[in-house]
N, C-alpha and C positions, 0 to 999 in steps of 0.2 A: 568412464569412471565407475561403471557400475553393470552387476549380473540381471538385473531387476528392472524393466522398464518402468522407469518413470517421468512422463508427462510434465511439462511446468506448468499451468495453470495460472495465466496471470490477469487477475482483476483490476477492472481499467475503468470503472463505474462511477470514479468520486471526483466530486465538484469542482476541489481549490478552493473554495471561497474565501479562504484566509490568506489567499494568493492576488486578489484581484489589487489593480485592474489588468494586470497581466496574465490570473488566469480567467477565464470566463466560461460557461457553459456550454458557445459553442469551440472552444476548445483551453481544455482545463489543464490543470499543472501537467499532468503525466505527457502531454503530448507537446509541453513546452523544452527549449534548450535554453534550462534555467543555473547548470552548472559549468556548461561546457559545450564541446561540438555534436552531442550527440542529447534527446531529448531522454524524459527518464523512463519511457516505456523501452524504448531502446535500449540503455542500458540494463535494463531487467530481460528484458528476452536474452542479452548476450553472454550475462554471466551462467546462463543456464539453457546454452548452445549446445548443437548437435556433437559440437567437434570435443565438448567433453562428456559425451556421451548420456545426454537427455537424450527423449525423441521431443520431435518437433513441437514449439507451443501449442497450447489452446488460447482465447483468449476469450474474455466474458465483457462486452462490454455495448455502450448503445449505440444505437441506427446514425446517431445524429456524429458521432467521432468514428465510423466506417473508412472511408475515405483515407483519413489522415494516418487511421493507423495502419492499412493494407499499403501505403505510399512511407510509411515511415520503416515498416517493416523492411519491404523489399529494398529502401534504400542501407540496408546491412545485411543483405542477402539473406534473409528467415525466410518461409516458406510455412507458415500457419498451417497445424492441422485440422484448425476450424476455427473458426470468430462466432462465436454464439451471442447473438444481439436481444438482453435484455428488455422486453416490452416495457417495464417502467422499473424504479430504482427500490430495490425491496431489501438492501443490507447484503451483506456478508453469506449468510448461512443458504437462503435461494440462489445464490450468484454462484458458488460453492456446488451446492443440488444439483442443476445445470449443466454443469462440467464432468461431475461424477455421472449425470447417464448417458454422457456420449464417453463412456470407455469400458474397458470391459471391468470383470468386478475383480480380479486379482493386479489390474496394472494399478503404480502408486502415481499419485499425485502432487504435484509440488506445488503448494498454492502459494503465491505470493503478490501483494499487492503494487501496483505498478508506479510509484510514487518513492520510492525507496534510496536512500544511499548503502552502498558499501563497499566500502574501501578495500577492504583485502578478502578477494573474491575465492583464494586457495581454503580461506577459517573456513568461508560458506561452504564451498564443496568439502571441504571433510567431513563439516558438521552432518551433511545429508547423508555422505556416506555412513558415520555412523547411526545413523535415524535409519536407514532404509530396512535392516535385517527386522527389527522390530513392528515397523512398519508393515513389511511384508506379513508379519505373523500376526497384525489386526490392530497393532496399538494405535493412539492418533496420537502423533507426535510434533511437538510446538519447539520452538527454539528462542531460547532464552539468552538476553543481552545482560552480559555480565556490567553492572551499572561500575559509573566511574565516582556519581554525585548524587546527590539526594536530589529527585526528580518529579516534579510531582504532575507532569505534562502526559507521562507512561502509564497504563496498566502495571501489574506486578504478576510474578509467579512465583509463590512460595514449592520450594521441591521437599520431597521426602527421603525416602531410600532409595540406594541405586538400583536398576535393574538391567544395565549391560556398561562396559566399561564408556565412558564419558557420556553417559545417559539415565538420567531418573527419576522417578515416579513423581506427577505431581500434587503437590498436599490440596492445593487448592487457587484460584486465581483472584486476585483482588484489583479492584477499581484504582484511579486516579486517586492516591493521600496526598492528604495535606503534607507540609512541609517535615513538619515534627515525627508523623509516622514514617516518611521516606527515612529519614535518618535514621531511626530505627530501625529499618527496614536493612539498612545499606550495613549497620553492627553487627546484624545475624550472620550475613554472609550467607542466608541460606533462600534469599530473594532476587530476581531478575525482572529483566525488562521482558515485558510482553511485546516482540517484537510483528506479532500480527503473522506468522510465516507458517506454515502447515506441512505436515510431510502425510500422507494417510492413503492407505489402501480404499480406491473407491467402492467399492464393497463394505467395507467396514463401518467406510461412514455414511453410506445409505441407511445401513444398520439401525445404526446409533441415531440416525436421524426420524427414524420412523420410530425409534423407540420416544425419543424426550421430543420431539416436532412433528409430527405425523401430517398436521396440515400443511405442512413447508413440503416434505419429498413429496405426498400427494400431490399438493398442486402443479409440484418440478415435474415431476415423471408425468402429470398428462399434460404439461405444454410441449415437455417436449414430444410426447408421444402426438402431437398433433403440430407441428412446426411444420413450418417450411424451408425448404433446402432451395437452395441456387449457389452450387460449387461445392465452397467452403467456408461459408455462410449462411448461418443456421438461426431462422427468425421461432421461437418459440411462439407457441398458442398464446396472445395475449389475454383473452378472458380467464382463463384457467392459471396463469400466471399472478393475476391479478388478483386470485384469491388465495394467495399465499400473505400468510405473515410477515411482517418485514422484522429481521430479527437477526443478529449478527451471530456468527459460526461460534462465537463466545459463548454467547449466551443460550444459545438454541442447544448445542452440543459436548462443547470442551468444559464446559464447566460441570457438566452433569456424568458425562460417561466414565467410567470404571477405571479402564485401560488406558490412562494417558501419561504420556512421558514428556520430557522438556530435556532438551540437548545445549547445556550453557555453552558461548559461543563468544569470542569476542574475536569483532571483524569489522570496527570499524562501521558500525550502521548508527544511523538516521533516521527518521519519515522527514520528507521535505512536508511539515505541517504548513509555516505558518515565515515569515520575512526571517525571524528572529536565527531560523533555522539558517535559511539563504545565508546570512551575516557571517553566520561560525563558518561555513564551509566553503565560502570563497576567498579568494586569494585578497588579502587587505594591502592597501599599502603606508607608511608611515606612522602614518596618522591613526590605523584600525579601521579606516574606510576602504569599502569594496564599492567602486564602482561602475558602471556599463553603457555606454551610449557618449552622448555630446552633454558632458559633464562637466561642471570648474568648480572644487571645492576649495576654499582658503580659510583658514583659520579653523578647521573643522577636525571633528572625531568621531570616533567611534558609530559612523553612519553608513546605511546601503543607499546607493543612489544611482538610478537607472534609469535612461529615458531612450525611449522607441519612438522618437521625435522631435521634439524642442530640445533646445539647449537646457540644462538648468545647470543655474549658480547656487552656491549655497555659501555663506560666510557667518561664520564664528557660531557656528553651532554644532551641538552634538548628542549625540545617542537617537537619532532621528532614522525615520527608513522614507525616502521619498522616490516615488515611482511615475514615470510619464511616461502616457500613449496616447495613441493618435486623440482621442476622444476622453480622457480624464488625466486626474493627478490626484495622486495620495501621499499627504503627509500624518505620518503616523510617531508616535512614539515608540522607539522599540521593548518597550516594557509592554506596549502595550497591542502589540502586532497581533495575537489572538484574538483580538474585536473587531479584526478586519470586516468579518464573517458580518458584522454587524448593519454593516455598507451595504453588502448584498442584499438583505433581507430590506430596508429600507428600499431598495431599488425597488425591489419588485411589492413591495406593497405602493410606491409609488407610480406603479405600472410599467417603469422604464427596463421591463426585461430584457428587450436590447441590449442592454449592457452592462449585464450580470454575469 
């Protein structure tokens, strides 16, 4: 699809915890088949496959999900240019770091987080084709979700002028609004979703990272410069990694440097955050219930309900997300499915990391 070698880059580093007890740490959303036959790190390397002319993934992720993803890959024939195994969890913008000094400084990168839906995978590939020329020539370039609803779960990207056809400059990035400013937001017509996705010459954003983070590429460039290699498996220097900041690619870089563009896009995307998400994108039936496993609902609505073991009944309720596996059950409301996360931090302050 493209003149410009560019790399996908996909980061494989985040928790679920707003997933549990289906996702767990030792192995979290991205490595679950939580939509379908295929889990979602999977379908992130496939829409950004050799046969339309990426090269081969990188992938950044830890020691403890190794295994699952070299077994998950091969089972969709990928063939990873590297798996760089992060020594402990430091955000975005080091994870990022990482990946940009195992390439050269003019190949682009395509960062994208492994968690992701999108439905129409042609929008994606255009949208990069258009991002790439600019890219090429140093901008850091982000793609922006054309909103349907006032949102207030997303970041935002306000744009300014254009600087190449379906691409332009960004005014600035703004946090999670409240209700009333999304709406406002959504009248301008000149606001997006921050859909977390990067296109960026590694070179460029070394750059830019030594300029506004200089302790982050420092401490990237000498882990990796003292790593250890076995294949295509690349364990960075953990002390020296360790003394990097944890700070997301947002914060550390996009929001400060000069040259950044934003390519609006609509394609049908996602983050599988959190149940409420699961709910919209799986197949419902009658009633507005999506459910999986050895299930019996009556008199029921608008509920997810899935179980990896026991039976479960549910009768004359609704708006509920109820989940069972071998070792727990979660009934949640789904208004209220963002405090999942809430569950996990209790576990482990109650020591039961087991089953976090």
């Amino acid at each position: 699809m493209n003149k410009v070698q560019t790399t996908p880059v996909i980061l494989s580093g985040g928790a679920g915890t707003r997933l549990w007890p289906l996702s767990r740490s030792a192995s979290p959303k991205q490595l679950l088949r939580l939509l379908g036959a295929e889990t979602l790190i999977q379908s992130t390397a496939r829409r950004a496959g050799p046969e339309s002319g990426f090269a081969a993934p990188l992938i950044v992720a830890g020691e403890a999900h190794l295994a699952q993803i070299e077994a998950q890959l091969a089972e969709i024939g990928v063939s990873p240019r590297a798996i760089v195994l992060e020594p402990a969890g430091r955000n975005t913008a080091p994870a990022v770091a990482l990946a940009a000094l195992m390439l050269a400084e003019d190949e682009l990168m395509l960062v994208m987080p492994s968690d992701h839906i999108i439905n129409d995978v042609e929008a994606f590939r255009a949208a990069i084709a258009r991002a790439q020329p600019l890219a090429a020539d140093g901008w850091l370039v982000t793609f922006g979700i054309t909103p349907d609803r006032p949102e207030t779960g997303y970041g935002y990207i306000e744009t300014a002028e254009r600087v190449a056809e379906g691409v332009q400059r960004v005014a600035r990035f703004v946090e999670k609004p409240p209700i009333e400013t999304a709406r406002a937001y959504l009248e301008t017509g000149r606001f997006y979703w921050n859909a977390g996705i990067f296109l960026l010459r590694a070179g460029s954003f070394l750059a830019e990272l030594r300029r506004h983070a200089p302790g982050i590429e420092a401490a990237a460039r000498q882990s990796v410069a003292n790593a250890a290699a076995d294949g295509t498996t690349l364990r960075p220097d953990r002390a020296h990694f360790l003394a990097s900041p944890s700070d997301s690619i947002d914060y550390a870089v996009m929001e400060k440097a000069d040259r950044v563009a934003v390519v609006p896009v609509e394609m049908g995307w996602s983050d599988v955050g959190a149940f409420d998400t699961l709910l919209k994108w799986l197949p419902h039936d009658e009633n507005g219930n999506a459910t999986g496993g050895d299930v019996i609902a009556l008199d029921t609505t608008n509920c997810l309900i899935r179980s990896e073991g026991p039976l479960v009944a549910a009768i004359g309720v609704s708006n509920l997300t109820i989940i069972a596996t071998g070792d727990a059950i979660l009934v949640v409301s789904n208004d209220r499915s963002q405090d999942v996360k809430r569950i996990v931090d209790a576990l482990k302050i109650d020591g039961r990391h087991n089953m976090s």
